[in-house]
N, C-alpha and C positions, 0 to 999 in steps of 0.2 A: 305751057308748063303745067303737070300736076300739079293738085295741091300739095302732097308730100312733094317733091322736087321745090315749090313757092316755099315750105314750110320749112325746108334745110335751107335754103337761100336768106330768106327774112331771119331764123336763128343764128345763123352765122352772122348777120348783120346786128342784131340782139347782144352778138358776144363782145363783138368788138367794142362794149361801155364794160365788160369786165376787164378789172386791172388786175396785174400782178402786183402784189402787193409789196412782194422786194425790189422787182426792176422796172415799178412806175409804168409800165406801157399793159395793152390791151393783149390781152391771152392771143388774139387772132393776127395780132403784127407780132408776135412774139412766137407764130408759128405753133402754138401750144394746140387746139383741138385737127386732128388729125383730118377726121373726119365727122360727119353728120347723118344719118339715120332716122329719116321718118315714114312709117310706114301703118298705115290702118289699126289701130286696136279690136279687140273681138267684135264683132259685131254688131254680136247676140248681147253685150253690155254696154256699148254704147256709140252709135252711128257716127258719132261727130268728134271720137279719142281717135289720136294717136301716139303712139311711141316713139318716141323719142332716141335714140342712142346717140351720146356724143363721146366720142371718144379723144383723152385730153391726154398730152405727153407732157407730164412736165419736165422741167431743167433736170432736175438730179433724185433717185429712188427714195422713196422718204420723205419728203419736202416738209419742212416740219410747217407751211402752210396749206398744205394740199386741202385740206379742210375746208379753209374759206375761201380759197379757188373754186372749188366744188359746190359749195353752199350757194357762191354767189353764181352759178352757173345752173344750178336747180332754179333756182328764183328765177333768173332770165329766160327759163324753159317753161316752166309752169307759169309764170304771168304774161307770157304770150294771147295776144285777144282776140286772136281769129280765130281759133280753134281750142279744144282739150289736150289741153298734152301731156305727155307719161314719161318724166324724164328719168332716165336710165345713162347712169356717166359711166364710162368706163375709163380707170386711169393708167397710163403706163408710165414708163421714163422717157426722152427721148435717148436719141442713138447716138455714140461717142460720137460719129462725124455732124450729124444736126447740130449737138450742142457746142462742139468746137466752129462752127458756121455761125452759130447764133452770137457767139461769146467774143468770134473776130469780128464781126459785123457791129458790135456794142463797143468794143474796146477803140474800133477807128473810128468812132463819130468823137472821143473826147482822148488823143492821142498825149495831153497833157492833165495837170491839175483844169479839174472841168470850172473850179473857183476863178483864177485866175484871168477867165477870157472877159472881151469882153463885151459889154451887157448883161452881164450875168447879174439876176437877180435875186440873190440870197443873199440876205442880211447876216453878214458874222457877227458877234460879239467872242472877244477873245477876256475871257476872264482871268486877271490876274491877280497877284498878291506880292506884299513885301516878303513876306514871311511864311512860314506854316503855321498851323493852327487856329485860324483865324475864319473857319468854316469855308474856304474858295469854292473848295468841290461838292458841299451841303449845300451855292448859292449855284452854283450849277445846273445842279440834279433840279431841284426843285427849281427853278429860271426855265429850264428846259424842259420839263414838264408843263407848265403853266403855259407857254405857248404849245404845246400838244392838244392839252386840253379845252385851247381856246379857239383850235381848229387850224393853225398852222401844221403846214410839212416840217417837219424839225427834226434836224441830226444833232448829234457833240458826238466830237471826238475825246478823247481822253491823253492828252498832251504832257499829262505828268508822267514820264515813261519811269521813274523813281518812286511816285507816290501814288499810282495810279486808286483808285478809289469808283468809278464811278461804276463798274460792277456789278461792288456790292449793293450801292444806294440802288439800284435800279434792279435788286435781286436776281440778277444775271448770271446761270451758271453754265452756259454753252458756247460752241465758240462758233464764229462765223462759217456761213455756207463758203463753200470752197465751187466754184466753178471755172475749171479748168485755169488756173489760178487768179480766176477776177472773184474776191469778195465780197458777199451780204451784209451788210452790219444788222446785228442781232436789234430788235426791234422789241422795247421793253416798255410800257406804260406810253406807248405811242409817241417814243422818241428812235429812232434810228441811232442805234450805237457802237462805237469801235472804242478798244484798247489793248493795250498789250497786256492787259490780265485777263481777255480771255483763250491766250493763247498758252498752249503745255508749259509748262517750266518757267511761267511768268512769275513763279515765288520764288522764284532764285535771285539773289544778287544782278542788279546790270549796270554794267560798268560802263553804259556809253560815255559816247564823247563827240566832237565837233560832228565830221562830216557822219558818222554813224547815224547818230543824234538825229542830222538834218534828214539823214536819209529814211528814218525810221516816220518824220511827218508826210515828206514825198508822198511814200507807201500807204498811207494815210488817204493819204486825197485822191493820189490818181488809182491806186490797185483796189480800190472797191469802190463799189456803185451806190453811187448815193442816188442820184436822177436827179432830181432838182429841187432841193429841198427852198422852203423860204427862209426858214431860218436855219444857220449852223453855230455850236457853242462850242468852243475849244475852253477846256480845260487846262492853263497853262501851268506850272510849275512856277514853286515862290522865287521868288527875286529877276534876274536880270541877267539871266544865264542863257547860254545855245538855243534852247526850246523859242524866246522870244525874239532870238534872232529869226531861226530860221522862220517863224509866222510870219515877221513882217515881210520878210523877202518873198514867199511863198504867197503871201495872202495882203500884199499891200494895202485892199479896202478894207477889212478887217478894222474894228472902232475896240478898242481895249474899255473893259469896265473893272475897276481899282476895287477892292475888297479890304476893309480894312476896321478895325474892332477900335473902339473907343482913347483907349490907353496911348498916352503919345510914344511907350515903346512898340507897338506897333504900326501909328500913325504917322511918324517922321520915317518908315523905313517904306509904309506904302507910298510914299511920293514918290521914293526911286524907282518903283515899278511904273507911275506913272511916267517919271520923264525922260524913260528910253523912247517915247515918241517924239522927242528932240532928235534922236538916232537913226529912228524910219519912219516911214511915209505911214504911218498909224496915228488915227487921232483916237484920244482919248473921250471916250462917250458920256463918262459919268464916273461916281463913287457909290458906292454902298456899303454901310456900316453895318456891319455884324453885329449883335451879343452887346445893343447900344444898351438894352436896358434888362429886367426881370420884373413881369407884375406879379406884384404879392396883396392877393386881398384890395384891389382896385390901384396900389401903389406903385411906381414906378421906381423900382431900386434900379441908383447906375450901378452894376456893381464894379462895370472894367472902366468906372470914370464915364467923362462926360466930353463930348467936342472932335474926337477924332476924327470924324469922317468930312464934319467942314473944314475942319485946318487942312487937311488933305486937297480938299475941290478947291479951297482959297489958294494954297500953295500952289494948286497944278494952274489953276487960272491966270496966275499971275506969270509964273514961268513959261507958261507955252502960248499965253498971248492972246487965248480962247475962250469961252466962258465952259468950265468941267462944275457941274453941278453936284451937290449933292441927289442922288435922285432916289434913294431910299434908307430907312432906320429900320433895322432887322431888330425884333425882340430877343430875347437870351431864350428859348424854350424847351425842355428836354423829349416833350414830343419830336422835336425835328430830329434829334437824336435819336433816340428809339425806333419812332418810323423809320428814317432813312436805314438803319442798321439793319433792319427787320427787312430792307429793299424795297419798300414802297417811300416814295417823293412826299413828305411830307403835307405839299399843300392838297394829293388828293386824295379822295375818298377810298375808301376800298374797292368800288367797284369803276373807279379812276376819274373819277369825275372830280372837278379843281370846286374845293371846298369855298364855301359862302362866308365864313366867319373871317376871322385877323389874318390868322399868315394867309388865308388861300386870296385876301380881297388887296395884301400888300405886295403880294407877285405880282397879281392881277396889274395892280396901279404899275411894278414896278417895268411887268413886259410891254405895256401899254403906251408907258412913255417912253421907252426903247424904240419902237418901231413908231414913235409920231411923227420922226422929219430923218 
């Protein structure tokens, strides 16, 4: 073998550690670089260069990550250590039949919800509430953020198909890659995301209902590609309605975490969202109390009262037989507000890195002991 012939052999083995970064697999099992091209550089400048051409097809024209495909495929050509190399990408699409081949070949390895099987190793937490208003989808964003930032694979869904919200906390304003009708989820402060606001006409009125409803989670799980995330966060809609049925039936491992603010008019209405795991095969994980407190000048104002979130863990304890813990006190903060509004996750940085101080060290604790047992 020449050494240009060793040197497209050994790069293509180089490529096969680049991932796609929406469908989780290696550009070279994904059929992605077409071809490889290495051939002598000038002579007269440098005996031991050569050139590189690699030529990469991606899924679909456009790929709004074709960038850090490319980036991380220069890198894997240039820090090559046998030689000098001159890498030269060239990108195309693939061809409507490729990609319909690649798309059927994806969609028969997970013929169902890919959650559902089993051994499947993805931690759900399904978030819930008695009520609205009570921050569910600000415990969310930021929840699932904080395992992003803490180096987990991490998806949510957005499960309140009425209030849907997570969007805009995560500054979202595009809608999922479409390939040949299997789905991308938009991927925003390195959590993988889906909801029906980012699809056309989602500010309209929707009037689901049972099997719609159910159908509209289906669609969710199995029509786009997650890969294998380790953690996934659904978003559920307040109270005890369709949305938590259909989870448990869909997602029976799925461990529900209670949401619920101080005040016992919202604290006696989160236990009902607690004790639908009386109903289905869902255990409930834990509680977390929102908006428990506001520091003023080192002081701890309650202002929505005091005690909700234990009477909740007490009640659900008792009723379901289990120990449901209290497992964090959420401060009242209008940062989390404004951040999230603004679509950055409040616990992190601007350049997305999960903040060192109170809320970034109380997610920390609060993902932490989420994933302990």
């Amino acid at each position: 073998m020449s050494d240009a012939r060793q040197i497209e052999a050994e790069i293509y083995e180089r490529l096969s550690k680049v991932i796609d970064p929406e469908l989780g697999r290696s550009v070279t099992d994904l059929g992605m670089i077409a071809a490889i091209e290495a051939t002598p550089a000038d002579a007269n400048v440098d005996t031991d260069a050569y050139d590189v051409t690699v030529h990469v097809e991606l899924t679909v024209p456009g790929c709004p990550l074709s960038e850090t495909i490319t980036n991380q495929i220069n890198g894997a050509v240039s820090s090559y250590p046998g030689a000098r190399l001159l890498p030269h990408i060239e990108v195309g699409s693939m061809s409507r039949d490729k990609l319909a081949d690649l798309v059927a070949d994806l969609k028969a390895e997970r013929k169902q919800n890919p959650f559902s099987k089993p051994g499947v190793k993805t931690r759900i937490f399904a978030i819930t509430s008695g009520k609205g208003g009570v921050g569910k989808s600000s415990v969310t964003a930021n929840l699932a953020a904080t395992f992003a930032a803490l180096g987990y694979d991490t998806a949510a869904i957005d499960a309140d198909i009425y209030g849907f919200s997570l969007p805009r906390l995560f500054g979202v304003h595009t809608q999922p890659t479409n390939l040949n009708g299997m789905l991308m989820p938009v991927t925003a402060w390195g959590v993988k995301l889906i909801s029906i606001g980012m699809f056309a006409g989602a500010d309209r009125a929707i009037l689901w209902r049972g099997p719609r409803l159910q159908r509209s989670l289906e669609q969710f799980l199995s029509d786009v590609w997650w890969g294998e995330p380790d953690v996934l966060l659904l978003d559920l809609a307040p109270g005890t309605g369709d949305m938590a049925i259909s989870v448990a039936q869909a997602l029976p491992n799925a461990e529900l975490v209670v949401i619920t603010t101080p005040q016992p008019s919202a604290s006696d209405i989160a236990v009902r969202s607690g004790l639908v795991a009386l109903q289905v095969p869902m255990k409930v994980r834990g509680v977390v109390e929102n908006m428990s407190y506001y520091e003023h000048k080192g002081e701890k104002l309650e202002i929505f009262g005091a005690g909700g979130g234990q009477r909740v863990a007490e009640q659900l304890t008792e009723a379901l037989g289990y120990d449901v813990p209290l497992m964090a006190q959420l401060p009242l903060e209008p940062e989390v507000r404004e951040t999230g509004e603004a679509g950055r996750p409040a616990v992190l940085t601007s350049e997305g890195a999960l903040r060192t101080d109170g809320i970034g060290q109380t997610f920390r604790g609060l993902a932490e002991r989420l994933m302990a047992f």
